[in-house]
LOMI-983312 format. One line per 8 residues: number of its first residue (from 0); their letters; for each residue z, x, y of C-alpha. Coordinates in nm, 2 decimals. Each point is the difference from the previous one (the first is absolute). Layout:
<rs>
NUM) A) Z:X:Y ~ ...
</rs>
This chain:
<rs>
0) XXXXXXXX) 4.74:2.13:4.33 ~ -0.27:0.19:0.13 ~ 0.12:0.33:0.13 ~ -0.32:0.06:0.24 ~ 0.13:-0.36:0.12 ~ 0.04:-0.02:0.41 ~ 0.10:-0.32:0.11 ~ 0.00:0.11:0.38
8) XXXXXXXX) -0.34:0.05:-0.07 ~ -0.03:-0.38:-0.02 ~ 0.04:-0.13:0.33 ~ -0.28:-0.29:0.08 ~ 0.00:-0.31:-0.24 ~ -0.23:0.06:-0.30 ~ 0.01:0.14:-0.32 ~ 0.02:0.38:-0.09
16) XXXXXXXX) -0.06:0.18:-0.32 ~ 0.13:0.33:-0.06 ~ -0.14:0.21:-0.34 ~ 0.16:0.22:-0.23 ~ -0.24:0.27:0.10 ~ 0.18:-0.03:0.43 ~ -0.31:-0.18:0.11 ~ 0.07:-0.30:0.24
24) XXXXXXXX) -0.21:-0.36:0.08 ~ 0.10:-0.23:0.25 ~ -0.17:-0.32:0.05 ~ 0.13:-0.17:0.34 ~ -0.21:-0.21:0.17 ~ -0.10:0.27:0.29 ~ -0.09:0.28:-0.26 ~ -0.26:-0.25:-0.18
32) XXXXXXXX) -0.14:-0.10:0.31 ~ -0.10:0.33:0.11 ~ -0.06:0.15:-0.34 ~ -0.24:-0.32:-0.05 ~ -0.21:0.09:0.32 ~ -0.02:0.36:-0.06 ~ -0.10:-0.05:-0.37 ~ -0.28:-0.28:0.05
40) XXXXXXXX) -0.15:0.16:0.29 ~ -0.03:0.33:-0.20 ~ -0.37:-0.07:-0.19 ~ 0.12:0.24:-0.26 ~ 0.24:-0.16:-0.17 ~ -0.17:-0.30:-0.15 ~ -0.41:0.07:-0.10 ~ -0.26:-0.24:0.14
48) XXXXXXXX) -0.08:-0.18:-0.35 ~ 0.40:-0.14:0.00 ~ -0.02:-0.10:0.35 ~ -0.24:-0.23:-0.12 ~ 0.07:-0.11:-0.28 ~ 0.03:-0.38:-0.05 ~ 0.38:0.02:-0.14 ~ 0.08:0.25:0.27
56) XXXXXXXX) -0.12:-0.30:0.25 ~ 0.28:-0.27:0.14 ~ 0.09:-0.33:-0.21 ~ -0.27:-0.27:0.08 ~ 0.28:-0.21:0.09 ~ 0.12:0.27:0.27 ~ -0.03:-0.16:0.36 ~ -0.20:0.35:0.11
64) XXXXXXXX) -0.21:0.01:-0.28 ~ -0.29:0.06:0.25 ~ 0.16:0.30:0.19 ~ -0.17:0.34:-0.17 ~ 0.43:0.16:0.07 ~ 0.25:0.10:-0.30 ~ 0.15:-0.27:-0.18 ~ 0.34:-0.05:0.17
72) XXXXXXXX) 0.16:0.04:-0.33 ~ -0.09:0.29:-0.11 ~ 0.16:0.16:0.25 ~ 0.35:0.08:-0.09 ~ -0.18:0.17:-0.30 ~ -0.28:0.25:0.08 ~ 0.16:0.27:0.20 ~ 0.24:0.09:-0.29
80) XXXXXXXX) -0.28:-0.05:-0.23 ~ -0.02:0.40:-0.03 ~ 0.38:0.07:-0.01 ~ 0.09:-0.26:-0.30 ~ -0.30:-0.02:-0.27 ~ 0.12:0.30:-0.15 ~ 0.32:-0.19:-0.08 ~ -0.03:-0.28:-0.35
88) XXXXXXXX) 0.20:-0.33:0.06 ~ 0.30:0.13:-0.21 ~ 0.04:0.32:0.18 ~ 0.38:0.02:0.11 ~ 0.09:-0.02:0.40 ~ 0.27:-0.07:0.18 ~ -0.06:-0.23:0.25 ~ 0.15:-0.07:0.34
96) XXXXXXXX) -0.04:-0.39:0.17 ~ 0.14:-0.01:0.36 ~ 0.02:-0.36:0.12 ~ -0.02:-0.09:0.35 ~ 0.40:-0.04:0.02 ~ -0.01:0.37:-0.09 ~ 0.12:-0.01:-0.30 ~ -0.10:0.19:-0.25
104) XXXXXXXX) -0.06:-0.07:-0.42 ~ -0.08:0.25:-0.21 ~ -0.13:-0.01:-0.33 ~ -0.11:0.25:-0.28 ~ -0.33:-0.21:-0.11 ~ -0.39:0.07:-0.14 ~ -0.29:0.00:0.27 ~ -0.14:-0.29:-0.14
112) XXXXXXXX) 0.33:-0.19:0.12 ~ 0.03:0.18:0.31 ~ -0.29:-0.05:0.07 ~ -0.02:-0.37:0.01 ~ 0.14:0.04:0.37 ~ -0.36:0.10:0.10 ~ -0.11:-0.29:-0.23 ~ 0.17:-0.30:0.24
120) XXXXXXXX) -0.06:0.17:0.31 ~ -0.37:-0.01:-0.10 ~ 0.00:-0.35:-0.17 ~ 0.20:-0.18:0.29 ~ 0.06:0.18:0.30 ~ -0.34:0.17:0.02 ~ -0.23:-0.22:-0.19 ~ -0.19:-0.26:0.32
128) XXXXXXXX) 0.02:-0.24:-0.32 ~ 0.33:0.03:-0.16 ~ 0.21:0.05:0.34 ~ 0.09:-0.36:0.01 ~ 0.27:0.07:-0.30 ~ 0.20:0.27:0.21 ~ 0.28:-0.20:0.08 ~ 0.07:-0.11:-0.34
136) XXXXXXXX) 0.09:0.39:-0.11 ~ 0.25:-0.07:0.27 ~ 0.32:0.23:-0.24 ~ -0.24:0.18:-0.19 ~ 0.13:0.34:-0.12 ~ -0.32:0.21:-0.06 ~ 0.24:0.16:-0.26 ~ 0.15:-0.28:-0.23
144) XXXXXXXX) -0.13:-0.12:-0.31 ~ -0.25:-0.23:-0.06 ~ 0.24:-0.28:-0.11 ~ 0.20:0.06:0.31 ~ -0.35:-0.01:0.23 ~ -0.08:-0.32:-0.18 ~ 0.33:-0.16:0.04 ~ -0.01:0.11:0.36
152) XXXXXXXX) -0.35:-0.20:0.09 ~ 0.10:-0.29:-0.20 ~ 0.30:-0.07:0.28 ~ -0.18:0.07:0.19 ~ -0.29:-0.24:-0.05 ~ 0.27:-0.25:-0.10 ~ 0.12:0.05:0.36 ~ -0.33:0.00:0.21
160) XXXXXXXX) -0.11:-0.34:-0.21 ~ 0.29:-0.19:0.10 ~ 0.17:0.06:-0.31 ~ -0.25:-0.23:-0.15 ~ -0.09:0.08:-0.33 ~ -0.33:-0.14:-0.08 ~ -0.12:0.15:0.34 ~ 0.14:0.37:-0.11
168) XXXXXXXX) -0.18:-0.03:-0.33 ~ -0.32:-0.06:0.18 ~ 0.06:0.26:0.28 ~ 0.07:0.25:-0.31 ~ -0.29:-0.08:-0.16 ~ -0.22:0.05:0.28 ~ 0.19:0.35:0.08 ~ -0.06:0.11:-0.35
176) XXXXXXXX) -0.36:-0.10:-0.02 ~ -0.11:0.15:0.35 ~ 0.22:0.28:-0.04 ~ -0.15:0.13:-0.37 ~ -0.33:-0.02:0.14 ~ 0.05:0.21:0.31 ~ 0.20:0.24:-0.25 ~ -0.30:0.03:-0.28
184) XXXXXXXX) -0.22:0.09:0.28 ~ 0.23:0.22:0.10 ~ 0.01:0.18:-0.32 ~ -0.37:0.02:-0.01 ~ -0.01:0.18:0.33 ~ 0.27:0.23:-0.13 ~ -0.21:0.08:-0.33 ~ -0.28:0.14:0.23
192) XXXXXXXX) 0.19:0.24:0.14 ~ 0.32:0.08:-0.25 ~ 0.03:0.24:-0.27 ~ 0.34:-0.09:-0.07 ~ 0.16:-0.36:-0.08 ~ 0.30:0.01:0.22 ~ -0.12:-0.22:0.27 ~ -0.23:-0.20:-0.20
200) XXXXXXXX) 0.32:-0.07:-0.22 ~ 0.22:-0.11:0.36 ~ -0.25:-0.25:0.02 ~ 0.05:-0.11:-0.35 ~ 0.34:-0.06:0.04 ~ -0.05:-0.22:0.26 ~ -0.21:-0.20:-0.20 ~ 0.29:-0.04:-0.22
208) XXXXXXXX) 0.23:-0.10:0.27 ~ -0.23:-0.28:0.13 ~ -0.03:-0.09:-0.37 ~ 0.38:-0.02:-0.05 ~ -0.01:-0.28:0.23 ~ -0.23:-0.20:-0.12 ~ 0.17:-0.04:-0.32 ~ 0.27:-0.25:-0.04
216) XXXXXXXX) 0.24:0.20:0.26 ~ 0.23:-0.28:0.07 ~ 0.11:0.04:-0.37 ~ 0.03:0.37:0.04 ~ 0.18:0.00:0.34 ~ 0.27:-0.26:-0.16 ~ 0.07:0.24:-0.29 ~ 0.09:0.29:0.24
224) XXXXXXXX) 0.18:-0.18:0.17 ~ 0.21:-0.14:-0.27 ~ 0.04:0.33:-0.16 ~ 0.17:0.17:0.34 ~ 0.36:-0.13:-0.10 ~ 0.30:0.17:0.20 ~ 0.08:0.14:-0.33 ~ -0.30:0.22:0.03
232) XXXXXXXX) 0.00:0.10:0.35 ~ 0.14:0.34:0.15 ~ 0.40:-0.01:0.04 ~ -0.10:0.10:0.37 ~ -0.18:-0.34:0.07 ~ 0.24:-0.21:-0.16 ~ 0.24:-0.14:0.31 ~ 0.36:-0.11:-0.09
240) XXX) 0.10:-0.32:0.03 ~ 0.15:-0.14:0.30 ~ 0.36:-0.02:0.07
</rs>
């Protein structure tokens, strides 16, 4: 691990990234407020011509597509435009997720992974369009895999759709075709204003996510399932039998 790691540094839910060269991010819902503000009402940081720019503009399907403000979206993103596009999507950091139980997962990732934290705040929590889909990343680890997001939104739109199958196809297919729209024009903001491909990648891979879905997941889910015997688990999760 990390030795410039400082977990008492961590100590409001969000995600924190800590580099090999000591330098320290954290991205809790507070800091990108405020760092939001400060950076968009500073006329220096993004020229005139990219302001208006007709990618740079809000989604046509956005319900304040006639306000002149910031795309919602974008926020989570721009302040730390300046600290992270001198990193590449495989650069190596260790990363620190602090969930609002206060617990706290750490994993040794690429930016481009960590990354895609910023990615679903922006897509679903920030996005006036794609905020309907919060509650279904209702377990969602910024940190797991892919397969593991996947597996985690299919339950959960299983769930939300009465466990109706033929309603959760159509709810996924809906997700994923709003969802990589919002997300390419994303990306198209980002190439504006990015030297780097680290967050244009986070976006990428949530793309992919949204893509694993829509594939046929029921299949999928079955085989994991199937292939977590009790043979296979850890000896510490394997209860004895009763008396």
């Amino acid at each position: 691990m990390d030795k410039n790691l400082s977990l008492q540094d961590c100590r409001e839910e969000g995600l924190y990234l800590f580099f090999a060269e000591a330098g320290r991010l954290e991205f809790t819902r507070q800091n990108i407020e405020q760092t939001a503000l400060t950076f968009w009402e500073d006329g220096s940081k993004i020229s005139p011509a990219i302001r208006t720019a007709a990618e740079f503009q809000r989604c046509d399907f956005c319900p304040l597509r006639k306000t002149s403000a910031l795309c919602d979206a974008i926020r989570p993103i721009f302040p730390f435009i300046d600290s992270l596009d001198k990193y590449l999507s495989y650069d190596k950091v260790t990363a620190v997720y602090k969930d609002g139980e206060g617990n706290l997962h750490i994993s040794e990732t690429t930016m481009q992974k960590a990354l895609r934290y910023l990615s679903v705040l922006s897509l679903v929590y920030y996005c006036q369009f794609g905020r309907k889909y919060w509650k279904y990343f209702l377990g969602v680890m910024p940190l797991m895999t892919a397969m593991e997001i996947a597996t985690q939104l299919y339950l959960n739109f299983y769930y939300l759709n009465g466990g109706n199958q033929d309603a959760t196809r159509k709810a996924i297919e809906k997700f994923e075709s709003e969802i990589t729209i919002t997300s390419r024009n994303q990306t198209k903001r980002l190439n504006l204003i990015c030297k780097k491909d680290a967050f244009m990648n986070a976006f990428v891979n949530a793309q992919v996510i949204t893509q694993l879905l829509s594939l046929d997941f029921e299949k999928t889910l079955n085989q994991i399932f199937d292939s977590r015997q009790p043979a296979n688990l850890p000896r510490s999760l394997i209860l004895p039998p009763p008396a």
